[in-house]
C-alpha positions as CSV (number, residue, x, y, z in Angstrom):
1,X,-55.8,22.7,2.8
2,X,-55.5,26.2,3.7
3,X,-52.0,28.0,4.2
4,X,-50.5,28.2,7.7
5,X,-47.7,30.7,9.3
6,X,-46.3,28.6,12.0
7,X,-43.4,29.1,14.7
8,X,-42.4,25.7,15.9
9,X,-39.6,26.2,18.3
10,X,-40.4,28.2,21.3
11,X,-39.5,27.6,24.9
12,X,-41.4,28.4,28.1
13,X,-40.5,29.1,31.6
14,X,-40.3,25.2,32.3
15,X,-37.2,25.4,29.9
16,X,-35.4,26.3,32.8
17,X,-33.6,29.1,30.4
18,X,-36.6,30.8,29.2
19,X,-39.0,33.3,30.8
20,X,-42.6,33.3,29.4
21,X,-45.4,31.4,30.2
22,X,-47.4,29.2,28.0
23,X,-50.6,31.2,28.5
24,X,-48.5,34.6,27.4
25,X,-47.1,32.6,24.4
26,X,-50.5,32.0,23.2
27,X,-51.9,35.6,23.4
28,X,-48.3,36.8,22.1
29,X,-48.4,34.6,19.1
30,X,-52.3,35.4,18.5
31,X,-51.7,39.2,18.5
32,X,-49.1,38.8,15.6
33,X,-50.7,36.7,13.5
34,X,-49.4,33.2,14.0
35,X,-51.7,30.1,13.2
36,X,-49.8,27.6,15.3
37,X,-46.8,26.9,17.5
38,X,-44.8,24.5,18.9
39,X,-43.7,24.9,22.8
40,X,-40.6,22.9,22.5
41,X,-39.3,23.1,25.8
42,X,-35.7,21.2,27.0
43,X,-36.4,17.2,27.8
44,X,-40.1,18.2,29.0
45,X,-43.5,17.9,27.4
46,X,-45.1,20.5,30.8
47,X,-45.3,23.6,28.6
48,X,-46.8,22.3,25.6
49,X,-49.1,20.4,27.4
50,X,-50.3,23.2,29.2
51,X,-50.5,25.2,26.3
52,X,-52.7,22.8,24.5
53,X,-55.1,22.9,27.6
54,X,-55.3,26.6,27.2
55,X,-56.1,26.1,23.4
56,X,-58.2,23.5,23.5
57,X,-61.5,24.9,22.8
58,X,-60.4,26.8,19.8
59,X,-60.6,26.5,16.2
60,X,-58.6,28.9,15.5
61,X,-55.1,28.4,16.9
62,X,-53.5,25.0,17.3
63,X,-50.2,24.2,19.8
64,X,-48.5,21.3,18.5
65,X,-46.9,18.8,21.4
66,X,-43.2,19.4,21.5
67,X,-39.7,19.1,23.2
68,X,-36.6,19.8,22.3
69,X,-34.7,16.4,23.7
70,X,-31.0,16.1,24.5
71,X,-29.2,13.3,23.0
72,X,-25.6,12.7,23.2
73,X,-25.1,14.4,20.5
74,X,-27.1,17.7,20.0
75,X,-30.5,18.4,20.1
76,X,-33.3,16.7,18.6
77,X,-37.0,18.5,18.1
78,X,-39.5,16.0,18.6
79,X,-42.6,17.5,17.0
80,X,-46.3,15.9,17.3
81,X,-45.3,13.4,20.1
82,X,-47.7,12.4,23.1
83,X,-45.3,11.3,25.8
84,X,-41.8,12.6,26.9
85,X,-38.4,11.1,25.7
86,X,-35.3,10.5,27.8
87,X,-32.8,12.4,27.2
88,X,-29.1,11.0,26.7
89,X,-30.1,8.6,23.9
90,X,-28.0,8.3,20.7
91,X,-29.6,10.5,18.0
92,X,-30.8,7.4,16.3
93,X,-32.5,5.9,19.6
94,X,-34.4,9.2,20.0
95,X,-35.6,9.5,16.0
96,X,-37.1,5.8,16.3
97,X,-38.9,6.8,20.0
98,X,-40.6,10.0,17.9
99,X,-41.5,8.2,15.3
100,X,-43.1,5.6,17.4
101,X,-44.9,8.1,18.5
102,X,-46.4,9.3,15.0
103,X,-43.9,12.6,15.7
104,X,-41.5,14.0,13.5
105,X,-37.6,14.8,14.1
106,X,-36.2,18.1,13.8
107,X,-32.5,19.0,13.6
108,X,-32.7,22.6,15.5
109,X,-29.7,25.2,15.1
110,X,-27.9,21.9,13.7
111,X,-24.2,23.6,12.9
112,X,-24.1,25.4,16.5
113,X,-21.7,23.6,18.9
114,X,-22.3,25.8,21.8
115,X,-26.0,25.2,21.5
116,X,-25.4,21.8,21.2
117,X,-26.2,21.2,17.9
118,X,-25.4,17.7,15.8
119,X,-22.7,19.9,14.0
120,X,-21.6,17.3,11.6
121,X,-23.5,14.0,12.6
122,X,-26.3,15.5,11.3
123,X,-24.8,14.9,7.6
124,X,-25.4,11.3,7.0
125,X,-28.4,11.1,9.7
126,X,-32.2,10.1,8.8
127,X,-34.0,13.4,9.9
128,X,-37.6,14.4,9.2
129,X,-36.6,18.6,8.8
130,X,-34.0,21.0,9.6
131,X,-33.8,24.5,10.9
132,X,-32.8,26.4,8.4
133,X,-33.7,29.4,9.7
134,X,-33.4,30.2,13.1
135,X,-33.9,34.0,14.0
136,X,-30.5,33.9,16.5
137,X,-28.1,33.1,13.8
138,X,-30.5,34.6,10.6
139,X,-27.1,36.6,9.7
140,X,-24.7,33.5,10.5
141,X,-22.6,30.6,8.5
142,X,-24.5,27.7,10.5
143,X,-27.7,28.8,9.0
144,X,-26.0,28.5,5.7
145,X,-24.7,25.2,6.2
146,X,-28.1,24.2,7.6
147,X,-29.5,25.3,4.2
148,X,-27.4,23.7,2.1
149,X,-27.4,20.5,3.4
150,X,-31.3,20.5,3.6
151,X,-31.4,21.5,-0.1
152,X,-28.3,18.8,-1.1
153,X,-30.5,15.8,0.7
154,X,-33.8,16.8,0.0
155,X,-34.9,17.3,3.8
156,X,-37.8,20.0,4.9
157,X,-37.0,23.1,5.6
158,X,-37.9,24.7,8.9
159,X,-37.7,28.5,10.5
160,X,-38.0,29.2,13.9
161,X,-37.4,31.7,16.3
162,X,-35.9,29.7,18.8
163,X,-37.4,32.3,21.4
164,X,-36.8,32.3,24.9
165,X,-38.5,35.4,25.7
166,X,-41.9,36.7,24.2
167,X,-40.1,39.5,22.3
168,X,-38.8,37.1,20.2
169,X,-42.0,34.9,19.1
170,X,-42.1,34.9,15.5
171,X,-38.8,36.4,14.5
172,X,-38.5,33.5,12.3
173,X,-41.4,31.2,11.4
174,X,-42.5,28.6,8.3
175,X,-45.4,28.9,6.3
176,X,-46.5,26.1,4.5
177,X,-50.3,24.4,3.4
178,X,-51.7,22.2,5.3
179,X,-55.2,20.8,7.0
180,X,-55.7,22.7,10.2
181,X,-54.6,19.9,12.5
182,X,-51.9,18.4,14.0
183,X,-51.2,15.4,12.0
184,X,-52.2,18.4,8.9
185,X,-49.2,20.2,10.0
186,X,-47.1,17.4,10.2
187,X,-47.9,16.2,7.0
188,X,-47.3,19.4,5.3
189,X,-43.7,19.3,6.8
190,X,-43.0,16.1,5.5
191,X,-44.2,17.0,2.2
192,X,-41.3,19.8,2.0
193,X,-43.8,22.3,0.8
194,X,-43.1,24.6,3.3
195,X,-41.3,27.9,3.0
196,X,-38.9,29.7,5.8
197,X,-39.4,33.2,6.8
198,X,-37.9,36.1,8.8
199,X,-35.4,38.3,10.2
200,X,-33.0,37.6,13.0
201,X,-33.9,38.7,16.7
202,X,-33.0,42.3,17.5
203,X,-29.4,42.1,19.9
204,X,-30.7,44.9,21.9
205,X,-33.4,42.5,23.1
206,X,-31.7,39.3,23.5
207,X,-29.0,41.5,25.5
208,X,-31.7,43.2,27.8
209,X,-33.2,39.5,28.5
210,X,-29.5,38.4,29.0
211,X,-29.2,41.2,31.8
212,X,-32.7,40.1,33.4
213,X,-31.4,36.7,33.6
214,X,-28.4,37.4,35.6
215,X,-30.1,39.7,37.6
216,X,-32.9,37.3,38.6
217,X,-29.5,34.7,39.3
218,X,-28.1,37.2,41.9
């Protein structure tokens, strides 16, 4: 067992929304210090699974398989999964399919309804973790609520940075102990050992990537 910094929600350019590529994810999360991430891109496993081509020869760093799947009713992380999962599922559907997989279901950004979080669904629903950190909304009421449902049900804990841009990598991350693998990592989650730490996502740089965007629309 050996303690771990890990940021498990990051998206890629095959998000559709987000800019970096898997291969500048990696070097980005090395030079700060990160252990392992999660690519967790929108209803695709593509950036993760080229990440964890890229990585594969190390013993140092370790990309955990990961999408963030759209149910109809919020988003879903499915962390340590091996093949993709339709989106449009009920929440329920989408948990079993993970877990069938040997993954783990995560309840990202849970209280945001324009992010399309479970808002309150995600009260009575059988979840492996829950962001309760998440470095867009570090200052925010949904992180709060997040929080304190976690710590009324006895659910993992989970920071994130939720980036969509390589500024933002590690904003927010979770530290916890675990055996360097995979399965290590998602064992330590479900232990609920695992701390959350960081600091939210400076606005000057989520508004200069906002402007990028729109110029790169025009």
């Amino acid at each position: 067992m050996i303690k771990m910094i890990m940021d498990p929600h990051i998206h890629s350019k095959y998000s559709g929304d987000a800019t970096a590529s898997p291969e500048d994810i990696i070097r980005k999360s090395k030079e700060i210090g990160l252990d392992a991430i999660a690519i967790a891109d929108h209803n695709t496993l593509k950036g993760s699974i080229v990440a964890m081509r890229e990585v594969k020869d190390s013993d140092d760093f370790i990309v955990i398989p990961a999408m963030e799947v759209t149910t109809n009713k919020g988003h879903i992380v499915a962390l340590g999964i091996t093949h993709e999962i339709e989106k449009g599922l009920s929440p329920e559907e989408t948990i079993d399919k993970i877990r069938s997989q040997g993954g783990i279901a995560i309840a990202p950004h849970p209280f945001v309804r324009y992010r399309e979080g479970l808002c309150g669904y995600v009260k009575n629903l059988d979840i492996d973790a829950i962001e309760t950190l998440n470095s867009r909304y570090i200052f925010g009421y949904s992180n709060w609520r997040a929080k304190r449902l976690a710590e009324k049900r006895g659910i993992p804990k989970i920071g994130s940075s939720d980036a969509h841009f390589l500024g933002a990598i590690g904003s927010c991350v979770t530290e916890l102990e675990a055996e360097f693998s995979v399965e290590g990592i998602i064992k330590g989650i479900l232990s609920g050992k695992t701390n959350v730490l960081g600091s939210r996502t400076p606005l000057p740089l989520i508004m200069k990537e906002v402007i990028k965007k729109k110029i790169r629309r025009a």
